[in-house]
C-alpha positions as a printed NumPy array, in Angstrom:
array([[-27.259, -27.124,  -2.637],
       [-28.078, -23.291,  -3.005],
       [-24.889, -21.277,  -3.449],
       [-24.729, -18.281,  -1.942],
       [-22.287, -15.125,  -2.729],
       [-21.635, -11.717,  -0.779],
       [-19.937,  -8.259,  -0.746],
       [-18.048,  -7.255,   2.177],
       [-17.148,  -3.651,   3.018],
       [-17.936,  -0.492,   5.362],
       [-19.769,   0.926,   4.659],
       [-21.839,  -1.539,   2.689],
       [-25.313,  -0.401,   3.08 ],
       [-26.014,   1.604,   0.06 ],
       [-24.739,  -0.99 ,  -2.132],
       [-26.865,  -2.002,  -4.762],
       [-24.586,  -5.327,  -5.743],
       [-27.219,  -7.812,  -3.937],
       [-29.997,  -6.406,  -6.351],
       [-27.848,  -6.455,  -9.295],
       [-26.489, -10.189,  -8.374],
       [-30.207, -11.539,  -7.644],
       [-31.361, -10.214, -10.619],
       [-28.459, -11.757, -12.589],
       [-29.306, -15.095, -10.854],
       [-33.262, -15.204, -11.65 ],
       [-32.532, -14.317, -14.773],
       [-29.856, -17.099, -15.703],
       [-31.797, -19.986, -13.748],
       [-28.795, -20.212, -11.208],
       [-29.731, -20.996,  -7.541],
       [-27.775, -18.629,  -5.847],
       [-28.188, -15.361,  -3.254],
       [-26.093, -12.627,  -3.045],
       [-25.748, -10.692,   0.47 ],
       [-24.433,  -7.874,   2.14 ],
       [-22.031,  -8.128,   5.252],
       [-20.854,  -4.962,   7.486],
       [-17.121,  -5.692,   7.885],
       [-14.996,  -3.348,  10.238],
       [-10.933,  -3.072,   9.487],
       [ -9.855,  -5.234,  12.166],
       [-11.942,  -7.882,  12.088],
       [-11.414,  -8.208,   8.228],
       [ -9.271, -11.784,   8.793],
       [-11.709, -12.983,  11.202],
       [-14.184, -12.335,   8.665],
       [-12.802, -14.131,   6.016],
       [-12.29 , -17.455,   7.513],
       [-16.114, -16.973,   8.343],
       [-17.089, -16.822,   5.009],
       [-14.592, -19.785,   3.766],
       [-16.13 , -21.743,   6.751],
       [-19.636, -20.981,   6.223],
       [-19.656, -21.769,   2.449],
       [-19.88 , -19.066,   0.638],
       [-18.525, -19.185,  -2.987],
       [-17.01 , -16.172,  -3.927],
       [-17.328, -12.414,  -2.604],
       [-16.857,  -8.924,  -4.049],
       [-14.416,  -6.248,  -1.466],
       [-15.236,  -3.03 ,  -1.921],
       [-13.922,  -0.329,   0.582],
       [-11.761,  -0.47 ,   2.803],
       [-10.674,  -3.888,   2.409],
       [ -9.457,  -4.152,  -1.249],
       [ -5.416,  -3.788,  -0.49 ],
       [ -6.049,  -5.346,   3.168],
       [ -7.655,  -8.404,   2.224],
       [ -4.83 ,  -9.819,  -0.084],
       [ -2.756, -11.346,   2.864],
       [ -5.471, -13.427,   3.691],
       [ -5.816, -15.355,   0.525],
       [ -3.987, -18.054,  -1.483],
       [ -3.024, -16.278,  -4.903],
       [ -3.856, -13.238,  -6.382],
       [ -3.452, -12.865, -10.48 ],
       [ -0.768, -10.112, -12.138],
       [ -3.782,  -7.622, -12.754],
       [ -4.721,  -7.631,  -8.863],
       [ -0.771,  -7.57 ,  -7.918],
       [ -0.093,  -4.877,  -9.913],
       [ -2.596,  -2.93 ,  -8.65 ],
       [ -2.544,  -3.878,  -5.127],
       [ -6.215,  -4.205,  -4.643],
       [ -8.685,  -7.228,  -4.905],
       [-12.051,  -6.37 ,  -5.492],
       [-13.554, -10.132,  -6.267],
       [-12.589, -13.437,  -4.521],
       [-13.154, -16.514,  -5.695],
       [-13.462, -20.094,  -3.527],
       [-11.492, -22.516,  -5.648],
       [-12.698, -26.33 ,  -5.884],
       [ -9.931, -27.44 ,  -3.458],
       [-11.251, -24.197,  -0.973],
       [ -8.81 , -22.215,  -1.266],
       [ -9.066, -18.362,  -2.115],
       [ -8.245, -16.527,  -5.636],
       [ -8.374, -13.01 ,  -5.952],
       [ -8.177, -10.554,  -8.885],
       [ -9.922,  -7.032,  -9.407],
       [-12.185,  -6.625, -12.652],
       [-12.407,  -2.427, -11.94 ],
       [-10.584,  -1.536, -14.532],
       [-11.733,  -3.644, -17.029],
       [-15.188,  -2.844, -16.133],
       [-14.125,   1.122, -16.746],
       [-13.185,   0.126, -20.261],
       [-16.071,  -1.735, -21.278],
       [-18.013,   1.112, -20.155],
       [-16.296,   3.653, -21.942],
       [-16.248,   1.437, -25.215],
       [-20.057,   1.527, -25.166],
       [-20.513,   5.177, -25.189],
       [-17.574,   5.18 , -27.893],
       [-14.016,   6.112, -26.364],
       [-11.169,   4.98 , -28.664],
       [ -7.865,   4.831, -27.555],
       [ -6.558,   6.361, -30.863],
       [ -8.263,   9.401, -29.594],
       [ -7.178,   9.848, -26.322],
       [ -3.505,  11.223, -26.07 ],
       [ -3.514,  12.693, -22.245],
       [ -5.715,  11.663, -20.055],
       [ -5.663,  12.427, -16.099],
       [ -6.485,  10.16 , -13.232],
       [ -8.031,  11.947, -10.277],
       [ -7.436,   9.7  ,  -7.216],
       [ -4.513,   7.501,  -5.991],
       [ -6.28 ,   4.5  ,  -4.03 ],
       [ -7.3  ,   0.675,  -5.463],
       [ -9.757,   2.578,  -8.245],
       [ -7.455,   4.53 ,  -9.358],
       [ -4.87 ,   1.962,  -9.931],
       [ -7.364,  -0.287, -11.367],
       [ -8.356,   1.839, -14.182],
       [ -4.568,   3.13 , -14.84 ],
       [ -3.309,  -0.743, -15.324],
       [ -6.466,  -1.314, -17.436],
       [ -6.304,   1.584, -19.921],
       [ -2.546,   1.179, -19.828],
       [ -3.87 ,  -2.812, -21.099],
       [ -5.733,  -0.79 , -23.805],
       [ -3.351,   1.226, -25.136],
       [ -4.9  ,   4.359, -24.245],
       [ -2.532,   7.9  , -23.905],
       [ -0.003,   9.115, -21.601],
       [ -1.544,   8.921, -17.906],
       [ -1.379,  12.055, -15.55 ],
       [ -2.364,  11.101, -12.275],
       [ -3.115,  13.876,  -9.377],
       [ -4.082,  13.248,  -6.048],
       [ -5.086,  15.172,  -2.847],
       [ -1.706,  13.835,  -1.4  ],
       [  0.93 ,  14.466,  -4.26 ],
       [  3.176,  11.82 ,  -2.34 ],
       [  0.523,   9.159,  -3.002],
       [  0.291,  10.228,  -6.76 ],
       [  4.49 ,   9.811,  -7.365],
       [  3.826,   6.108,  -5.878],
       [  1.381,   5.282,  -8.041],
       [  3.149,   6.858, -11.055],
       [  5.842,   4.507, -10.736],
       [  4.028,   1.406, -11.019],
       [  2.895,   2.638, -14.506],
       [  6.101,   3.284, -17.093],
       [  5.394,   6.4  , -19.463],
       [  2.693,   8.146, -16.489],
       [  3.413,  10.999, -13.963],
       [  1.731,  12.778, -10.83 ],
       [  0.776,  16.561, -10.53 ],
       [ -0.161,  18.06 ,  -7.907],
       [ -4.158,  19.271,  -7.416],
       [ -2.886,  22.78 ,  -8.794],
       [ -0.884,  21.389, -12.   ],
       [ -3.762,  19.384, -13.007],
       [ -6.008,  22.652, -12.7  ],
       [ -3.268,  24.881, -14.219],
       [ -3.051,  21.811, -17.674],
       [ -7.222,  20.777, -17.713],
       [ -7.533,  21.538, -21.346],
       [ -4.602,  19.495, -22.438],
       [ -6.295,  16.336, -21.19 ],
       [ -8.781,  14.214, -23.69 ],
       [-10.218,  12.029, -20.786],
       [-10.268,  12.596, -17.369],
       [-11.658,  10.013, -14.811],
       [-12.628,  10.837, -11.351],
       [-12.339,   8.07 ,  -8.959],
       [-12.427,  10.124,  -5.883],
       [-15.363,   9.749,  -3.444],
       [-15.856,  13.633,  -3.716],
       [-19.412,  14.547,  -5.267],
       [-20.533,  10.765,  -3.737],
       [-23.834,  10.911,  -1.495],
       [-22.997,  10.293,   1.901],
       [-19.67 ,  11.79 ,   1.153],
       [-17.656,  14.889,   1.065],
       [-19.469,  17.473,  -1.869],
       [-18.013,  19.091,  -3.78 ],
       [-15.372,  18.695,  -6.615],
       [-11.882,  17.656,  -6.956],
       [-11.371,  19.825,  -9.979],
       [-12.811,  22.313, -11.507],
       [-13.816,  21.285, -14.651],
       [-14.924,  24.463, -16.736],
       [-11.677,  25.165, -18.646],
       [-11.474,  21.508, -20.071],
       [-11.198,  21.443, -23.896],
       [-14.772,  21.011, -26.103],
       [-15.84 ,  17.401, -26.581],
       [-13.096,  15.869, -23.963],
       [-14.462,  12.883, -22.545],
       [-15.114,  13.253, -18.531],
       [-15.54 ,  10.33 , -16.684],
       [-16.711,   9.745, -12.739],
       [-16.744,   6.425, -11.138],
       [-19.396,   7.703,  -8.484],
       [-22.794,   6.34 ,  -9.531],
       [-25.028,   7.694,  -6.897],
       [-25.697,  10.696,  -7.333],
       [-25.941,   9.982, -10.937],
       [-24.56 ,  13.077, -11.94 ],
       [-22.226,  14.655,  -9.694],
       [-21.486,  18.353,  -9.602],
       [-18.227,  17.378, -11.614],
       [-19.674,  15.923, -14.176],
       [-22.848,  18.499, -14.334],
       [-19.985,  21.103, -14.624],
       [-17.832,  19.535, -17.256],
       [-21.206,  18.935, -19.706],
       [-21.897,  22.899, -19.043],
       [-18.533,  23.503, -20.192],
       [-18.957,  20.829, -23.756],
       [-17.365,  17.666, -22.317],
       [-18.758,  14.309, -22.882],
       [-19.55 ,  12.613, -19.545],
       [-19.857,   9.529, -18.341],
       [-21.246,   8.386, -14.728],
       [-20.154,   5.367, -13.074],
       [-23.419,   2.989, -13.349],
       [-21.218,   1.498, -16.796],
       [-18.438,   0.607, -14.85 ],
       [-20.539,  -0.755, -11.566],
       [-22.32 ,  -3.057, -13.557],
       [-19.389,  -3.897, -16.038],
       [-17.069,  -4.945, -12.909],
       [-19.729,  -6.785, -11.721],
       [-20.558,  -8.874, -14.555],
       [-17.07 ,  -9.758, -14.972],
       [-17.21 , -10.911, -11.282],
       [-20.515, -13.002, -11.815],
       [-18.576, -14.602, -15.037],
       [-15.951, -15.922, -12.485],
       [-18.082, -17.36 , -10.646],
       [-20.61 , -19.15 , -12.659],
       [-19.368, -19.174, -16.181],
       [-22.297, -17.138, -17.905],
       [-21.845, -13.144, -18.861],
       [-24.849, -11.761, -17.839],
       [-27.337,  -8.685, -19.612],
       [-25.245,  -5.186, -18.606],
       [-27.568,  -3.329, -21.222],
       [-30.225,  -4.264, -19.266],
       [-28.861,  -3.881, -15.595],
       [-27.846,  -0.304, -16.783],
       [-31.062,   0.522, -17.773],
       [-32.506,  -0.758, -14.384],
       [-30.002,   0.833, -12.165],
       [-30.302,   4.396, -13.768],
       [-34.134,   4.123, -13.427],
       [-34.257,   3.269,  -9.697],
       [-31.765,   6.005,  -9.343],
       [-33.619,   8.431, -10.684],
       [-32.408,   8.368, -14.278],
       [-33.799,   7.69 , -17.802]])
């Protein structure tokens, strides 16, 4: 029988996971489809027990469900506990529902491709407090990278975050700003700068130090203002098509067993948005 997979969110429209996933299917000789579903906050449990009913054998979460979807399943492992956030769901042989989150590993793979060490990282700064955030602090954490600074909008939500991660601290929006240049990564993983979002950019990134390494999650735009601004002022930037595809071959590995081509699917997803 044909398997079938989805991605469940809101909005979920501009999200190119069914193309990847079909691709990744055809390619490997699995019989599988991959879909999108609209799911609104408070119908999120209703939804679930849907797509458990219906069949479906396995789904990505992307926002705003990631944290509000783990009271609806079975187990979770430490890496989605920790962070709070589920961003892939598995259907178990015995039906019921596993969840972990492979963002943050999928951040790392993508920055050990365009050659990040963690020897040479001492600070680095997380912009954002939410489930990507998190994700990405556990998982460099994992790697051994620096000290983490993490600022936020909401310095309140920054402090909680901090303390789930020994050695790391929050700043404010204005700290960060005041300490750029002492920082030799930073990662956005704001929606700021993201098409169909607010423009813009959560820091400014001109007085960062020459050859730090300035990462944004957001893949579409391809380059945001943040990161066209940090490569004016020397940094090394990195989009977020890596990590996309990364997170979602890890996800496609739980499912069916087989890593798929990310060199490939990188290559594909920066053409069709506009890339080289």
């Amino acid at each position: 029988m044909k398997k079938w997979y989805a991605v469940i969110g809101n909005p979920i429209a501009q999200s190119m996971s069914p193309t990847m996933h079909d691709a990744w299917f055809r390619e490997n000789g699995i019989d599988a489809t991959y879909i999108p579903i609209h799911v609104d906050a408070e119908r999120l449990g209703e939804a679930v027990a849907s797509l458990k009913r219906l069949g479906c054998s396995g789904w990505n979460v992307t926002v705003p469900h990631k944290s509000a979807i783990i009271p609806y399943l079975d187990e979770v492992d430490e890496v989605a506990r920790r962070m709070n956030a589920v961003n892939t769901v598995k259907v178990l042989e015995d039906g019921s529902l596993f969840g972990t989150n492979t963002d943050g590993q999928g951040f790392v793979r993508s920055l050990q491709e365009i050659g990040a060490a963690p020897n040479e990282v001492e600070e680095l700064l997380v912009i954002g407090a939410g489930g990507a955030a998190a994700g990405i602090s556990y998982a460099l954490e994992a790697a051994r990278f620096g000290r983490i600074s993490i600022t936020n909008r909401t310095l309140e939500k920054a402090e909680q975050m901090a303390e789930a991660f020994p050695g790391s601290h929050a700043l404010s929006l204005k700290e960060a700003q005041m300490a750029i240049d002492k920082f030799d990564l930073i990662v956005q993983t704001t929606s700021v700068g993201m098409n169909f979002a607010q423009s813009g950019m959560p820091l400014d990134p001109t007085g960062i130090s020459e050859g730090a390494v300035i990462a944004d999650i957001i893949y579409n735009p391809l380059e945001t203002e943040f990161l066209r601004r940090a490569q004016e002022a020397g940094g090394k930037t990195m989009n977020g098509v890596g990590m996309f595809v990364h997170q979602g071959a890890l996800a496609f590995e739980l499912w069916t067993g087989v890593y798929p081509d990310t060199k490939k699917m990188i290559q594909s997803i920066t053409t069709e948005l506009g890339g080289k």
